[in-house]
C-alpha positions as CSV (number, residue, x, y, z in Angstrom):
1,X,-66.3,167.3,-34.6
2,X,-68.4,164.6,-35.7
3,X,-71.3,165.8,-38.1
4,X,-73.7,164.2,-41.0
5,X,-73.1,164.7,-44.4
6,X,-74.2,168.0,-46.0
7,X,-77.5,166.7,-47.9
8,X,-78.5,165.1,-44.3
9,X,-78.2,168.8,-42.7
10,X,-82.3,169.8,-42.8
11,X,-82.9,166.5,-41.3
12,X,-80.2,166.7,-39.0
13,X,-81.5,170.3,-38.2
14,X,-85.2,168.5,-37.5
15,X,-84.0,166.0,-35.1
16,X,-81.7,168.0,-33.0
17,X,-83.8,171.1,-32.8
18,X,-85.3,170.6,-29.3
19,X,-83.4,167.1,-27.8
20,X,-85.6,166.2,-24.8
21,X,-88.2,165.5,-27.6
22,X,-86.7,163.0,-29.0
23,X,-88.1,159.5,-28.2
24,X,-86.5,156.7,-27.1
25,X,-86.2,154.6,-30.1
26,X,-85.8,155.8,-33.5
27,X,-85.2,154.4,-37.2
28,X,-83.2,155.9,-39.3
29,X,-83.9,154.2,-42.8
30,X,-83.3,154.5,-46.6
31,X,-81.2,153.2,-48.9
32,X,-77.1,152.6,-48.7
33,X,-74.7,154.8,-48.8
34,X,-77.0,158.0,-48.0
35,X,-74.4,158.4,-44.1
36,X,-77.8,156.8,-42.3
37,X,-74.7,155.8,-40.1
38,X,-72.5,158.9,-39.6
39,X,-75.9,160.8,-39.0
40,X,-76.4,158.0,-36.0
41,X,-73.2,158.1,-34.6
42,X,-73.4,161.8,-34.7
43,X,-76.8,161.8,-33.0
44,X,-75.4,159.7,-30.3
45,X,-72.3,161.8,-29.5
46,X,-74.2,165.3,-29.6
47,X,-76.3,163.4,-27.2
48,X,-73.2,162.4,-24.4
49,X,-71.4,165.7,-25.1
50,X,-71.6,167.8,-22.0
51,X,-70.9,171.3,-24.1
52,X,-73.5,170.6,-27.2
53,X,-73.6,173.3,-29.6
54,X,-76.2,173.9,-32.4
55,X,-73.9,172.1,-34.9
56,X,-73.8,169.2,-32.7
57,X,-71.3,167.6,-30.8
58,X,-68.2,170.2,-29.3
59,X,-65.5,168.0,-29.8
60,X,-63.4,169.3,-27.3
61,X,-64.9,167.7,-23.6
62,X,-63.7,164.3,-22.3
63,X,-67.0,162.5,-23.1
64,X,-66.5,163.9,-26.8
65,X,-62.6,162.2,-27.1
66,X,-64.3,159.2,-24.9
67,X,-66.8,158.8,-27.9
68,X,-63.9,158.9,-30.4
69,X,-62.0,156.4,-29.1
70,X,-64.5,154.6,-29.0
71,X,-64.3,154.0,-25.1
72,X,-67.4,155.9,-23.9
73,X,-68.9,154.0,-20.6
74,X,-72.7,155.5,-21.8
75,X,-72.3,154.6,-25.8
76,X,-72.1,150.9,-27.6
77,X,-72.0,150.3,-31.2
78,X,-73.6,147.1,-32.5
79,X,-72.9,146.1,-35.4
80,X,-72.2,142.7,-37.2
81,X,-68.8,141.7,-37.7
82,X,-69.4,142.4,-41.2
83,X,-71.0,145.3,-41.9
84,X,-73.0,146.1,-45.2
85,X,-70.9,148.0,-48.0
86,X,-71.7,150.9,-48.8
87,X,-71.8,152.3,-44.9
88,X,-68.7,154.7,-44.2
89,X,-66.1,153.5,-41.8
90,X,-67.7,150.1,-40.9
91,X,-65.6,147.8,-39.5
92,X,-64.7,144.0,-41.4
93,X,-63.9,141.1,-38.9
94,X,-66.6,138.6,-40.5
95,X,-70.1,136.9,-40.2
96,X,-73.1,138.7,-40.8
97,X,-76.0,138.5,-38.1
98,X,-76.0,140.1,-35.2
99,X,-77.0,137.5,-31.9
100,X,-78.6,137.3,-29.3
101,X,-76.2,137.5,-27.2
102,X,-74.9,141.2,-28.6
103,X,-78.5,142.5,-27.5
104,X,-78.8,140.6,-23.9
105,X,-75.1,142.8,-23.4
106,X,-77.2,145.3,-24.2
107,X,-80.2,145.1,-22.0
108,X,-77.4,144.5,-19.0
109,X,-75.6,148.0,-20.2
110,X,-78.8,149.9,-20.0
111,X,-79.5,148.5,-16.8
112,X,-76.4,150.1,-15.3
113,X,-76.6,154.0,-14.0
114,X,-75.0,156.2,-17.0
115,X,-71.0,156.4,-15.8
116,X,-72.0,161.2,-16.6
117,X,-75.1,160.8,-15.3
118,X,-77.0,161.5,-18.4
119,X,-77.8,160.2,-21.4
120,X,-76.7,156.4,-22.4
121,X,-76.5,156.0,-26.5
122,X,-76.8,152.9,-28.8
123,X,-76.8,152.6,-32.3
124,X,-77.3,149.4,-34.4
125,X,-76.5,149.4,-37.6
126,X,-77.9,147.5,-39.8
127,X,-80.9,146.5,-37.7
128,X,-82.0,144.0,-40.0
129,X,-78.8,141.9,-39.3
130,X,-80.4,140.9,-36.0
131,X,-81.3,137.4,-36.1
132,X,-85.4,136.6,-35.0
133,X,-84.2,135.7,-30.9
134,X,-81.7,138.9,-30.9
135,X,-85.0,141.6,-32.3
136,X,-87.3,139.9,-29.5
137,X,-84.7,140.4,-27.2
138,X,-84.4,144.0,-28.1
139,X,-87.9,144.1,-28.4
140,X,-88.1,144.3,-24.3
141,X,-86.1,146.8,-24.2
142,X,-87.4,149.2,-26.5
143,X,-90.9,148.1,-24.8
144,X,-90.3,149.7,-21.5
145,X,-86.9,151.5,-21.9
146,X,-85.2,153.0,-18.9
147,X,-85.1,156.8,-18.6
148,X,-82.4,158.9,-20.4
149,X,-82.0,156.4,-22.8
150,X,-81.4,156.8,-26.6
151,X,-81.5,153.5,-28.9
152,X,-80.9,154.5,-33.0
153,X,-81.6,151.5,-35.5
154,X,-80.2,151.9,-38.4
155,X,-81.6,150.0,-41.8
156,X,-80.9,149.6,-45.3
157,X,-84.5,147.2,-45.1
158,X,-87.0,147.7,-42.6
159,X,-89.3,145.6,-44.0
160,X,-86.8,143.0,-43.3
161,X,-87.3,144.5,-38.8
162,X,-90.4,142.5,-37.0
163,X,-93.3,144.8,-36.5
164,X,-93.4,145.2,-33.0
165,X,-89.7,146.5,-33.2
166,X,-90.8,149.2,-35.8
167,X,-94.0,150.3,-34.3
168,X,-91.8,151.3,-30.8
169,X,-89.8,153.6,-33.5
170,X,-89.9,157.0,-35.0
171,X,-89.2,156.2,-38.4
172,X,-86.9,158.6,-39.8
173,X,-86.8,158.8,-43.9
174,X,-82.9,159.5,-45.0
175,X,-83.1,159.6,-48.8
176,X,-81.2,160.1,-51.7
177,X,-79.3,163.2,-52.4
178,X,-80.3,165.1,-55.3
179,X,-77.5,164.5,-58.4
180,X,-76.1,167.8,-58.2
181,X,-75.3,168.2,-54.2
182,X,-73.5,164.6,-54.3
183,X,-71.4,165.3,-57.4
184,X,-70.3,168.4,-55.5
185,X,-69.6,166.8,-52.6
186,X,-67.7,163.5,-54.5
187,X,-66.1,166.3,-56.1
188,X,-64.9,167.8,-52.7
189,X,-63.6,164.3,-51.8
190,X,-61.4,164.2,-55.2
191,X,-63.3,161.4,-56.8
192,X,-62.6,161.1,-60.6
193,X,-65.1,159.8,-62.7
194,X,-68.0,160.8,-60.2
195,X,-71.2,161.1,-62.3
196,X,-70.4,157.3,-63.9
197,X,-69.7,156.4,-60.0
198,X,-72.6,157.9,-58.8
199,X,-75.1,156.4,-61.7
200,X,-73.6,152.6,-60.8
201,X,-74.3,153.3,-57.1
202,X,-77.4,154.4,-57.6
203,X,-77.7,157.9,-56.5
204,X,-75.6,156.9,-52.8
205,X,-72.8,159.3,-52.9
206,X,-70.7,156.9,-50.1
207,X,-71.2,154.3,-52.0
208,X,-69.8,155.6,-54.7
209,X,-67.3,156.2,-53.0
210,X,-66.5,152.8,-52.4
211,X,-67.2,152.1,-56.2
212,X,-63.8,154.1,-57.1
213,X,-61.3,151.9,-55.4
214,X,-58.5,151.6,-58.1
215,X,-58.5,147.3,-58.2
216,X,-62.3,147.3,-58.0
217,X,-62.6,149.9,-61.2
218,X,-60.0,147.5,-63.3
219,X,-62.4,144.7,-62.3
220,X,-65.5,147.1,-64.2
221,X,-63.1,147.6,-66.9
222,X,-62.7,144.0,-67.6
223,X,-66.0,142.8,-67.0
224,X,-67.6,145.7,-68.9
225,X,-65.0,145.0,-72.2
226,X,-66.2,141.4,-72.3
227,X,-69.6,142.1,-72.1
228,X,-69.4,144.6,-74.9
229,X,-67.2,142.0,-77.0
230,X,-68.7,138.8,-76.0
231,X,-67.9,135.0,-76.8
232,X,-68.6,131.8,-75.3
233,X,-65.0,131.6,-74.3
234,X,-64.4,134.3,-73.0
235,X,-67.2,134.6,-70.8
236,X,-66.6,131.4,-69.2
237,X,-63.2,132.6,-68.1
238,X,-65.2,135.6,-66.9
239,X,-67.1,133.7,-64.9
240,X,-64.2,131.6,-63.5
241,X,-62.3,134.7,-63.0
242,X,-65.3,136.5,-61.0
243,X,-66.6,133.5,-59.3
244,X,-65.2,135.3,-55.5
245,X,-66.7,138.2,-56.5
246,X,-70.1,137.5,-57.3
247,X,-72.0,140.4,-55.7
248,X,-69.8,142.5,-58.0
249,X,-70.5,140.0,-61.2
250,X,-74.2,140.2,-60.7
251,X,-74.6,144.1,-59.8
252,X,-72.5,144.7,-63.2
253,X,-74.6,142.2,-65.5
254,X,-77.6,143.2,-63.9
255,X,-77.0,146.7,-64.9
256,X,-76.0,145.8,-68.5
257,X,-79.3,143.9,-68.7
258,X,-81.3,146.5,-67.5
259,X,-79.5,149.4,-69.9
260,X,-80.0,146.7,-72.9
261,X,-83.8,147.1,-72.0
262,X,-84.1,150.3,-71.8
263,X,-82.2,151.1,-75.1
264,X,-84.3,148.4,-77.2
265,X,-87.7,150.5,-75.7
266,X,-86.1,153.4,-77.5
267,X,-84.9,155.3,-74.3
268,X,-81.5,156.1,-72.9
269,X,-78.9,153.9,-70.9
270,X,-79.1,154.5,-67.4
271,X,-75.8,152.7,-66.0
272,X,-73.2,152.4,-68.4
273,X,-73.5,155.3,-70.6
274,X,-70.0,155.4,-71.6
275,X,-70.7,152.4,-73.2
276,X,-73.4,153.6,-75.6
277,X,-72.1,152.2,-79.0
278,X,-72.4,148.6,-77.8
279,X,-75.4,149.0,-75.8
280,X,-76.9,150.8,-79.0
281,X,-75.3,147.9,-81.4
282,X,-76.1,144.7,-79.3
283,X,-80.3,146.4,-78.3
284,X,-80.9,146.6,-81.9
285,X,-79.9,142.6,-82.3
286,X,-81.2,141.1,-79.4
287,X,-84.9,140.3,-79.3
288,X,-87.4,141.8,-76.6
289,X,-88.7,138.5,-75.4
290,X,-85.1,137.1,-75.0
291,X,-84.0,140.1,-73.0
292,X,-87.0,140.3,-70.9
293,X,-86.7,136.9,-69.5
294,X,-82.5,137.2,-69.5
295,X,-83.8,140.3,-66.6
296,X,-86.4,138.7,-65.0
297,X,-84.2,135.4,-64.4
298,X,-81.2,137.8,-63.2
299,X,-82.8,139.8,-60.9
300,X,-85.0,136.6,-59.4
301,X,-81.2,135.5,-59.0
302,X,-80.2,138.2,-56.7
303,X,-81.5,136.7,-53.5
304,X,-79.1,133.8,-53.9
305,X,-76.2,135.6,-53.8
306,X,-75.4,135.5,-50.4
307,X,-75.6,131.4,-50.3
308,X,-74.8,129.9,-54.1
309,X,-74.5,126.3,-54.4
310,X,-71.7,127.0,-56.9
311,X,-71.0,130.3,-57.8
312,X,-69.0,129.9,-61.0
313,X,-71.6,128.0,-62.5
314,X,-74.2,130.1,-61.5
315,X,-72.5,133.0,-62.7
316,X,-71.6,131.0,-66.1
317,X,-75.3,130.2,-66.8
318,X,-75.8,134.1,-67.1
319,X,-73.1,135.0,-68.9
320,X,-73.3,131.8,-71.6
321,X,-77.1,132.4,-72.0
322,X,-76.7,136.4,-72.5
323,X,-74.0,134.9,-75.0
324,X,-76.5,132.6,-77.0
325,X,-79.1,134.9,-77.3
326,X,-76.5,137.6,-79.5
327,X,-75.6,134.5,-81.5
328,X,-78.7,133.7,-81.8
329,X,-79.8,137.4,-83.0
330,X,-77.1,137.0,-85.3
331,X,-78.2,134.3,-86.9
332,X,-81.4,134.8,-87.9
């Protein structure tokens, strides 16, 4: 039986409580890794199921293995061929927009008669991987939607959707977990190391998840001991070394950064506090004005990742100024 994720359950309980209520389009939004998806895909079957129960979809009737097999006649999935991170059990075939095209499928789907004679189901996940021509198209649709119809957006940034798509949606909050139900619930998968996990990912128990793949955590591990130990040499290795992996690169440094920060305003490290002693050592060194500016330029950074001119050298310019700045504090 498909279902959301415990700390979804009240919200899950809200939206299911009386069906026929719901409206045609909804939004399901919040950050990453908080099962946004699993609740819509769950949403969607209890919707085809022909023997719903108050937990959701049966599991047992043919539209139920239909949906499973992903063959359902009165469901589609869209979703870009490269779904965000982060997101359980999205799929990897590359590119990242979703077209035009996906969406005019669509709108020729819903104008079919529903194969069970009920409800047709779509989820699109992320939302705000439509490109501008693929939301207008969708836009039509969700303007004057046929009857018996259920269409569940699905977005890590709505301020990212056009307007008009979000004003024809119930927007539907799905937050954070609080820390103690998703270290239970990491704990009930088997995840070692879950409260450092769950501090990198931000509070998003799946994407913690995702955080404790064996080669990815070696990666940390190496990235982490040459920041803690830095040289000039060794960083530009680093950088040659992570230049693929650059989301990674940045979403560590970024981190260390920010923890620097908040350890040379006398608080605690939020990230990395395993590694306490160095952030303690290197925050006592490093001056305020250096480190402010090493954040600022890092995080301004961030919205380049996805198209870097050169990625090793970008990467390098962090990791050799963050380098000068210690010798610099150790110099004076």
């Amino acid at each position: 039986m498909m279902s959301c994720h415990p700390w979804n359950q009240a919200l899950w309980d809200r939206l299911t409580a009386d069906v026929s209520q719901l409206p045609h389009g909804i939004l399901l939004h919040g950050p990453a890794g908080v099962g946004k998806r699993s609740l819509a895909l769950a949403l969607a079957k209890r919707m085809l199921c022909s023997q719903p129960t108050p937990e959701g979809a049966c599991g047992q009737c043919p539209s139920c293995s239909w949906f499973d097999q992903g063959a359902h006649p009165d469901f589609r999935l869209i979703e870009p061929a490269e779904p965000d991170a982060g997101e359980e059990g999205a799929g990897k075939k590359g590119g990242r927009h979703i077209a035009i095209q996906e969406i005019r499928g669509l709108a020729e789907f819903l104008a079919l008669a529903p194969h069970q004679g009920g409800w047709r189901t779509v989820v699109v996940h992320p939302a705000e991987a439509m490109n501008v021509p693929a939301a207008n198209a969708l836009l039509k649709t969700l303007e004057e939607p046929p009857s018996r119809v259920l269409i569940i957006l699905v977005s890590h940034q709505p301020r990212r959707l056009l307007p008009t798509v979000l004003s024809r949606c119930r927007k539907v909050a799905v937050t954070l977990p609080d820390t103690e139900s998703a270290l239970a619930w990491l704990g009930s998968q088997g995840l070692a190391s879950a409260e450092m996990l769950l501090r990198e990912a931000g509070g998003a128990p799946l994407k913690a998840l995702d955080c404790a793949d064996p080669e990815r955590l070696a990666r940390r591990e190496r990235f982490l001991e040459a920041l803690s130990r830095p040289s000039p040499a060794g960083l530009s290795v680093l950088a040659q070394d992570f230049q693929n992996r650059l989301d990674e690169a940045w979403g560590w440094f970024s981190r260390w950064v920010h923890d620097l920060m908040r350890v040379k305003l006398g608080s605690q490290a939020r990230y990395f506090k395993e590694r306490h002693v160095e952030l303690d050592r290197q925050a006592g060194a490093l001056p305020l004005e250096g480190l402010m500016a090493l954040e600022e330029e890092v995080r301004r950074a961030g919205r380049w990742l996805k198209h870097p001119l050169n990625s090793q050298l970008l990467l390098e310019s962090w990791l050799l100024r963050y380098a000068d700045l210690l010798e610099d504090s150790h110099g004076r």
